[in-house]
MITOR-573936 format. One record per residue (C-alpha): x, y, z. Coordinates in steps of 0.001 Angstrom, whole numbers. Each point is the difference from the previous one (the first is absolute). Layout:
BEGIN
((X; Y; Z))
...
This chain:
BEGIN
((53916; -37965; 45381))
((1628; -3079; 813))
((2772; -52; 2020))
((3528; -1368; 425))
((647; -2379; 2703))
((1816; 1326; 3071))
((3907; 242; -857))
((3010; -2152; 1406))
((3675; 519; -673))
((2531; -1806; -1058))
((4128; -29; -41))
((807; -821; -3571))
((4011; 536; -524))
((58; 2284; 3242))
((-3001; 2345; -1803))
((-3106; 301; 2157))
((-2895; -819; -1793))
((-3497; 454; -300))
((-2645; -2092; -1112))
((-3457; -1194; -221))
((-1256; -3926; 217))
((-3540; -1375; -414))
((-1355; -3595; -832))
((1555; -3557; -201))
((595; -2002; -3101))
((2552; 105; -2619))
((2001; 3821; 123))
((-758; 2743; -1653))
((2040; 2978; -238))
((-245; 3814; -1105))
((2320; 2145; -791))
((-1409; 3316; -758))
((1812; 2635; -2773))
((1128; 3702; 720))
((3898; 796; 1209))
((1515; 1885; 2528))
((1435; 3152; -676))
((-2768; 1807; -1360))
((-1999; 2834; 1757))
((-3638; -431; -2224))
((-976; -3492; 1369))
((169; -1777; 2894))
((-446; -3958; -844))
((-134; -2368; 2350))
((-1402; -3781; 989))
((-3145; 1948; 622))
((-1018; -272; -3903))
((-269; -3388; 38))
((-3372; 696; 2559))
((-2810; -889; -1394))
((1482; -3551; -1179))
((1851; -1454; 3142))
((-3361; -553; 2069))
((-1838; -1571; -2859))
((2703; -2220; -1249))
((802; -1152; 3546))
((-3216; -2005; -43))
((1942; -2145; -2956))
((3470; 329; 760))
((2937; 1328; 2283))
((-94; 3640; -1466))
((3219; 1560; 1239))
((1508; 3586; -1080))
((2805; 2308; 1369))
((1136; 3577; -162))
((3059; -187; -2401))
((3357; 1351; 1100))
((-64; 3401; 708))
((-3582; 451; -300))
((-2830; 107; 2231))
((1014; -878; 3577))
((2827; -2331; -804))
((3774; 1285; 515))
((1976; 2056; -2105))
((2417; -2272; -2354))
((3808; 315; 1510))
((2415; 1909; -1021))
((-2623; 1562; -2645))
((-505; -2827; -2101))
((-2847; 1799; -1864))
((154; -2511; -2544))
((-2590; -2323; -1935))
((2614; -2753; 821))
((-52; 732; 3461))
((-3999; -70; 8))
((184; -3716; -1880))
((2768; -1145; 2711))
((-2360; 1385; 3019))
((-3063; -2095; -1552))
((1404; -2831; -753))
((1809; -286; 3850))
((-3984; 820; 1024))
((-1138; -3322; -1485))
((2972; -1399; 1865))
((-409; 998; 3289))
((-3431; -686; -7))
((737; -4227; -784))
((-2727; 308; -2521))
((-224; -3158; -2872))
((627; 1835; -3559))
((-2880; 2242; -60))
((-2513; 1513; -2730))
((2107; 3381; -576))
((-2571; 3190; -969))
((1673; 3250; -1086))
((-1627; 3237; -964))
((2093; 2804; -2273))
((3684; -53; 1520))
((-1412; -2514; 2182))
((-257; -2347; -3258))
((3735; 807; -634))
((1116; -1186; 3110))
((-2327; -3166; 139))
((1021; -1136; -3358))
((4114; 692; 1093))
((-841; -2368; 3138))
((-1566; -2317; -2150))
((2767; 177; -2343))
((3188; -221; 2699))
((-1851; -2327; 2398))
((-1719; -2831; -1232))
((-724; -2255; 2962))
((-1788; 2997; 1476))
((-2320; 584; -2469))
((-3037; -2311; -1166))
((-1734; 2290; -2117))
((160; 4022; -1468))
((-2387; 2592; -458))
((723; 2932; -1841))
((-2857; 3186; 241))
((503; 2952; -1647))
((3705; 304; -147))
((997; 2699; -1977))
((3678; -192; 1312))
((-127; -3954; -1282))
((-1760; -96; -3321))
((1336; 1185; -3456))
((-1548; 3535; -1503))
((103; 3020; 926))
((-379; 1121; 3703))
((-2228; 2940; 471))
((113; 1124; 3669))
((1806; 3145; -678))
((-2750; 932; -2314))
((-2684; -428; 1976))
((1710; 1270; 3477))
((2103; 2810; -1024))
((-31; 2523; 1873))
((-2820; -533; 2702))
((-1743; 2852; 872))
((823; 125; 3639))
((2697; -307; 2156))
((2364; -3051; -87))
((-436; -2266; 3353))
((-3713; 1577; 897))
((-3618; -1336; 425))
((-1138; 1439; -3266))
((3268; -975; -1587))
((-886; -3847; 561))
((-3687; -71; -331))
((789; 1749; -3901))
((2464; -2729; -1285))
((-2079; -2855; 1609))
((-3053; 1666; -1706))
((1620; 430; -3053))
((1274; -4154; 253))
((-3632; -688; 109))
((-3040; -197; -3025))
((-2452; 598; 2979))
((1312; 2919; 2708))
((-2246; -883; 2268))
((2039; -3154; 607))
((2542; 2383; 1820))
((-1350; -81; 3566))
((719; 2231; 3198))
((1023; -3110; 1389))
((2416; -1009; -2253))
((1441; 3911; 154))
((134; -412; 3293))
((2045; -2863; 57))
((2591; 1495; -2386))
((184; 3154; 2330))
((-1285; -691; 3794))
((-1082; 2641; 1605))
((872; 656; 3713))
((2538; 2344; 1891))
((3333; -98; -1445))
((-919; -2038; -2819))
((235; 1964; -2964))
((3819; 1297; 1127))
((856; -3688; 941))
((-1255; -944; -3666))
((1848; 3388; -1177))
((3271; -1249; 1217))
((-106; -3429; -1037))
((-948; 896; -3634))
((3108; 2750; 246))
((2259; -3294; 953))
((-1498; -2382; -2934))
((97; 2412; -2451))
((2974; -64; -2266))
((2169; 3219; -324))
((-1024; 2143; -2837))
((2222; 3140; -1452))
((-982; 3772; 1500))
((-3517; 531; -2074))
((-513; -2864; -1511))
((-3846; 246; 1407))
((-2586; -2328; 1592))
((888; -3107; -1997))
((1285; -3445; 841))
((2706; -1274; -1135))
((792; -3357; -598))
((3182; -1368; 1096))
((1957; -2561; -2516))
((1078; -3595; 1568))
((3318; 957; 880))
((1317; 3126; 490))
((-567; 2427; -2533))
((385; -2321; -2664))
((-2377; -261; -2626))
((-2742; -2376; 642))
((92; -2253; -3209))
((3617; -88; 1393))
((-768; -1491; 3229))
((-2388; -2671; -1480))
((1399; -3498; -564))
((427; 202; -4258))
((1177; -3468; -2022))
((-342; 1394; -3497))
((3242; 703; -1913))
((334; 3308; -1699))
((-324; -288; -3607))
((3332; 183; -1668))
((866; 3532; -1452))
((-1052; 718; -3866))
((-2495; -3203; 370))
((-2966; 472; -2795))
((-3231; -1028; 715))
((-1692; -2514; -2171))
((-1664; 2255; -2927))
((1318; 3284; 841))
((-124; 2946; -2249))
((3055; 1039; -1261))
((-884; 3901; -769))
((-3110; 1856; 869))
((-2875; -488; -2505))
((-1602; 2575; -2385))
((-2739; 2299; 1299))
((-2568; 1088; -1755))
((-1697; 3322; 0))
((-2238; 31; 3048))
((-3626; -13; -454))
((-1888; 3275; -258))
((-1288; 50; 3509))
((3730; -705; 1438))
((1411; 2493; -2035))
((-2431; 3074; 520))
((232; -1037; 4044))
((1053; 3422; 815))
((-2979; 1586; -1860))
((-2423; -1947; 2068))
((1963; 264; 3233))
((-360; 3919; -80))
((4014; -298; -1300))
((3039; -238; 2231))
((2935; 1255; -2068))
((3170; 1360; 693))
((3572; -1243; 915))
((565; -3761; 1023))
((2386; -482; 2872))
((934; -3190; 571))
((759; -1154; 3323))
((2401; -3039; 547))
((-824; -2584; 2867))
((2636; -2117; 1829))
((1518; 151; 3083))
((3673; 222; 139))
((2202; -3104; 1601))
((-3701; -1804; -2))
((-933; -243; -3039))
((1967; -2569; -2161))
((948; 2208; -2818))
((654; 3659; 245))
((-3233; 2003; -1159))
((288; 3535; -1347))
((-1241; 2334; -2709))
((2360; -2522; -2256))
((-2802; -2534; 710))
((-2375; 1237; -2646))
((1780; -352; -3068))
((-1020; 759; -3517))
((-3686; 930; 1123))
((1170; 3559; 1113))
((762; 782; -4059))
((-3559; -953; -1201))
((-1146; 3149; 1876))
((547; 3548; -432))
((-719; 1270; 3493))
((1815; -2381; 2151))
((2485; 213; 2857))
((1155; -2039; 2524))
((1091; 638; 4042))
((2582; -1402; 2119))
((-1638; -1491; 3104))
((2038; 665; 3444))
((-756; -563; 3524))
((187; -2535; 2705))
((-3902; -39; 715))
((-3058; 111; -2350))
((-714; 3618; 1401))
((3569; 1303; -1083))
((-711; -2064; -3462))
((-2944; 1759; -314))
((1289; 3528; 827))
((3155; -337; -2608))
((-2370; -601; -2386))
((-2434; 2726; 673))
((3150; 3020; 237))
((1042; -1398; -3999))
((-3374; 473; -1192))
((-1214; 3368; 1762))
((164; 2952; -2695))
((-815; -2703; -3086))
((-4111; 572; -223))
((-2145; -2956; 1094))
((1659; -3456; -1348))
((-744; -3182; -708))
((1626; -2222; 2469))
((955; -3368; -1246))
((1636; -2313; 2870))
((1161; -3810; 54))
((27; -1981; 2956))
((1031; 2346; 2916))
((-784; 2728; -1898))
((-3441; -310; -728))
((-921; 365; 3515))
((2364; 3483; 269))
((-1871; 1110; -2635))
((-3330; -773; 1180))
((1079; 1282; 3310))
((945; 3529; -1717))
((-3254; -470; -1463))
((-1591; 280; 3447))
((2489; 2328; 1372))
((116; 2188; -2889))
((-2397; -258; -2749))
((881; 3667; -947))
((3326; -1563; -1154))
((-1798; -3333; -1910))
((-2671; -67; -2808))
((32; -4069; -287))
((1656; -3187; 1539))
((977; -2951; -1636))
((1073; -2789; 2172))
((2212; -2515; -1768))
((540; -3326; 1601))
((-468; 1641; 3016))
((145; -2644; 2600))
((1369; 2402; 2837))
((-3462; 1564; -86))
((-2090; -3516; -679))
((-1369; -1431; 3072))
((2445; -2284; 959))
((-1800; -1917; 2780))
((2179; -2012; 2628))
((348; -3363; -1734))
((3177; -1692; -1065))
((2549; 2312; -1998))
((585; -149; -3740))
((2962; -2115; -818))
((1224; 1088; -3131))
((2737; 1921; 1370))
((1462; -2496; 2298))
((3761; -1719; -158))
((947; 2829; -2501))
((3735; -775; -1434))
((3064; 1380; 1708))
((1208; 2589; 284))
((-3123; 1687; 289))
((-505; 3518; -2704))
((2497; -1570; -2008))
((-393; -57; -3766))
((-1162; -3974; -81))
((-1797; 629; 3542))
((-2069; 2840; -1817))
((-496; -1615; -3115))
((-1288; -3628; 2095))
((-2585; 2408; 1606))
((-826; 2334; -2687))
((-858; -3487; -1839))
((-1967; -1278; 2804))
((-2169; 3283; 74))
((-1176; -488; -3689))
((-2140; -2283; -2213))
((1933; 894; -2589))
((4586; 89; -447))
((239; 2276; -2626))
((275; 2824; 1598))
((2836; -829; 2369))
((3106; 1233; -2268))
((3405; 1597; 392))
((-1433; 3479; 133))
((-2508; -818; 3129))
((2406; -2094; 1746))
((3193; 2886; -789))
((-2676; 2285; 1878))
((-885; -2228; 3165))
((3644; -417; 343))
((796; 3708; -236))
((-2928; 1037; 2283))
((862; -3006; 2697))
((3559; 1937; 244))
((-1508; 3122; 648))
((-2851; -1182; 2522))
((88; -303; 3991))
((-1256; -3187; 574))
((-2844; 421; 3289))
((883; -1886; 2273))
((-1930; -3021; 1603))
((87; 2330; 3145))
((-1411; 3067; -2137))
((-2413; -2247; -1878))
((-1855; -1726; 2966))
((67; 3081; 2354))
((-725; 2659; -2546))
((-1209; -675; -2895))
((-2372; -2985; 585))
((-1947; 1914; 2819))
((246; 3045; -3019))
((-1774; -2083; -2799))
((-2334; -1243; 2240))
((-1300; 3334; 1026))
((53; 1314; -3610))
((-2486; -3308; -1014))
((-2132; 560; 2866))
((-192; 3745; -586))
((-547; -1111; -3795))
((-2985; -2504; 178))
((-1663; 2974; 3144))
((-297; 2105; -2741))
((-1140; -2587; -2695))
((-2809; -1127; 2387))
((-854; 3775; 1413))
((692; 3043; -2693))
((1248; -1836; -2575))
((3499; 778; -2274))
((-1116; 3490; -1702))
((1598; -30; -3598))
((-579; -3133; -2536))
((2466; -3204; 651))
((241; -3266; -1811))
((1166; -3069; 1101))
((2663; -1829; -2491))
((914; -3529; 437))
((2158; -3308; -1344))
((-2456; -2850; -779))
((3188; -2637; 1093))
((1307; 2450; 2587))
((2044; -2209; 2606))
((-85; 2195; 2729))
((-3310; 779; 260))
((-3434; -1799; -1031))
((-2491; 1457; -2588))
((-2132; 381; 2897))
((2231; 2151; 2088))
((142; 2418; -2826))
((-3998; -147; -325))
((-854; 664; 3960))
((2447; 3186; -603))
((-2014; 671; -2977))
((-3110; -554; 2224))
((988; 1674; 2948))
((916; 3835; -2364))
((-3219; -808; -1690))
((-2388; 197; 2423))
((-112; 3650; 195))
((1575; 1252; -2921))
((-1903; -598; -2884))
((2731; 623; -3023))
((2038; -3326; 1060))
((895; -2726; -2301))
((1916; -2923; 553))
((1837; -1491; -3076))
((2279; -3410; -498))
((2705; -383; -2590))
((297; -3518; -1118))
((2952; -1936; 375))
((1727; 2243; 2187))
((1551; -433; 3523))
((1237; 2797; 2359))
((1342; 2334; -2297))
((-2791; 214; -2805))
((1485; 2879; -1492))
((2791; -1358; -726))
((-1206; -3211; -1028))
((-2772; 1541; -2370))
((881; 3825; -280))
((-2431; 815; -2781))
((-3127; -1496; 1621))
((1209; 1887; 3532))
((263; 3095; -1889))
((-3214; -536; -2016))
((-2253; -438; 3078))
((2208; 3311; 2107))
((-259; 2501; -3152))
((-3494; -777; 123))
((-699; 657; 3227))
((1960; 3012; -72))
((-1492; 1464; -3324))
((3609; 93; -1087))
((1018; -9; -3909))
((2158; -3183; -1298))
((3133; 988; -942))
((773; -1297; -3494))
């Protein structure tokens, strides 16, 4: 295998650094993906191996260990940030007097080439972006395919399984390159050990094996952080075209509506679980949120969510619905995922899912936040506030009237906001462990009762693709899984279109139509 050049070091902003130099010519440099802070991988200027040596007969191929990673410092005062990462790179290229350079990034890597590209100009002559999942548009899928590895966080095994599972052709995965994410040699593995304790970011008491990734600043949101020019649109704004009431449905075909007879049947009572977290989600969720759908069925009730993590959530939820029979359990957004997490916890308790524009439990990826929620009016959970982002949430207005809005309002007065604190230390780390727990189980065992997957085809917070790798991911070893879309429909579909959502769940479910 070919091998790296011997390293040198550099003092870039009063950060040693290490990197690697071969060749003469016009400068190339690597930056390789991966982030501190997480105990499965190990990423360093060693990927970028097998391409210095033979590039050096061309060019000057440079690359470095990022901040934090590899053998280069820690980032003061524990800057764990992307920002921090672009800063350090970009004061690299500085301190070693380069001319602009051809820029290469792989995965994060491409995120933080493209920001130097972007903030520095005259040190840049050209960009390549490979592979950046963290850059491009769509839907990321790391935490589908690494959930859960099946050995310990920060081992041998641990690395040589997510770099295997990176790759089309395992065999790619050498000893060599394991060994150069985890030398070997006395005192290595507890140095290593210590300094992966230090990087990683704090995570709440049993929030499991999983890294979390820090926002920009603080505990802020990250689409917060992010430079945004776009005004918000302007409260009660209509988009060009847009429905005024939901359409007529017709009777579903014969296959749709005999579902349940096919599917081995899955009836009994519908509880429907409300998402939303309170003080973070723009308008105040609650069993309110569902509207006139809960009278087209017979069998329905609702629960009222509580808890400060996903766990708690979860656990509420389960205690309402113990001593009821097996029930369907219908959750939006936030919860979808408690209710396929009760699913896996307790399928006793659950005879089918339905996830409804469930983006909580959608593989979410690490690329650049969804904006539709930023700048809301002040004062935030106010009537106008609510409406603005009840508005912003749908395809469609009509919906949004004095009833829903009298109930937001009511249910914002009765609420403890989380706060930022709560949010970032709690229950981030908390819905990160229930999705990784989630997509173990999708991959290994597989959910054990029937789901289906229900989505907005113009939902703003989430792509049609996010909702189909959710789909995907509960359908690859569970066999009774659909996935349906209701047209013209954002985040709230059944609100937007009620009788189409309750076509497609009474179907499922094997319920009767109430006339």
């Amino acid at each position: 295998m070919a091998r790296l050049p011997e390293g040198r070091w550099l003092d870039v902003d009063g950060s040693r650094t290490r990197y690697f130099e071969a060749g003469t010519g016009e400068p190339v440099v690597f930056i390789y993906g991966g982030n501190f802070g997480t105990g499965d991988s190990a990423s360093s200027a060693h990927t970028w191996n097998l391409n210095l040596a033979p590039l050096s007969e061309h060019v000057r191929a440079i690359t470095f260990d990022k901040l934090g990673q590899g053998e280069t410092d820690n980032p003061k005062n524990d800057d764990y940030t992307m920002a921090a990462v672009v800063r350090h790179a970009a004061a690299f290229l500085r301190a070693m007097k380069l001319p602009p350079v051809h820029l290469v990034g792989h995965s994060r890597g491409g995120y933080a080439a493209t920001r130097v590209a972007l903030d520095n100009h005259d040190l840049v002559k050209s960009l390549t972006v490979v592979n950046s999942g963290t850059l491009s548009p769509g839907v990321g899928t790391n935490e589908v395919v690494l959930a859960k590895p099946p050995y310990a966080a920060g081992t041998r095994e641990c690395v040589r399984w997510v770099y295997e599972n990176y790759s089309f052709d395992p065999k790619v995965v050498t000893e060599e390159w394991v060994d150069k994410a985890f030398p070997a040699g006395p005192g290595a593995r507890e140095a290593r050990d210590a300094a992966m304790d230090q990087r990683r970011p704090a995570a709440a008491p049993g929030a499991g094996g999983v890294g979390i990734r820090r926002s920009h600043r603080g505990d802020r949101p990250r689409h917060r952080a992010l430079q945004h020019v776009c005004q918000a649109r302007a409260a009660r704004a209509v988009p060009r075209l847009q429905p005024v009431g939901p359409f007529s449905v017709p009777r579903a075909s014969r296959t749709l509506q005999r579902a349940d007879a096919a599917l081995g049947g899955v009836a009994g009572m519908i509880v429907f679980i409300h998402g939303g977290v309170p003080g973070v989600t723009p308008y105040c969720s609650g069993p309110h949120i569902w509207g006139s759908v809960l009278q087209q069925f017979s069998n329905a009730t609702t629960v009222d969510v509580a808890g400060q993590t996903v766990d708690a959530m979860t656990q509420s939820v389960r205690k309402a619905i113990e001593g009821k029979g097996r029930c369907h359990l219908v959750g939006h957004d936030l919860g979808g995922l408690i209710a396929l997490g009760l699913a896996i916890e307790a399928p006793q308790l659950v005879s089918a899912v339905t996830a409804v524009a469930s983006v909580a439990a959608s593989p979410t990826g690490d690329g650049v936040g969804d904006f539709t929620f930023a700048y809301p009016p002040k004062p935030l959970w106010s009537r106008e506030s609510q409406r603005w982002a009840l508005e912003r949430a749908s395809y469609s207005h009509h919906h949004v009237d004095g009833k829903l809005l009298d109930a937001c309002v009511a249910a914002a007065a009765k609420q403890q906001p989380m706060t930022p604190e709560t949010y970032a230390e709690q229950f981030v780390p908390s819905l990160m462990k229930a999705k990784a727990r989630f997509y173990e189980i999708c991959r290994s065992e597989g959910i054990k009762v029937p789901c289906q997957v229900i989505w907005g085809s113009h939902d703003p917070l989430a792509t049609f693709d996010h909702g189909l790798w959710l789909f995907r991911g509960i359908a690859q070893r569970q066999r009774v899984a659909q996935f349906h879309v209701i047209n013209r429909t954002g985040s709230l579909p059944f609100r937007e279109e009620p009788a189409a959502f309750h076509q497609v769940v009474s179907a499922f479910n094997g319920a009767g139509v109430r006339s």
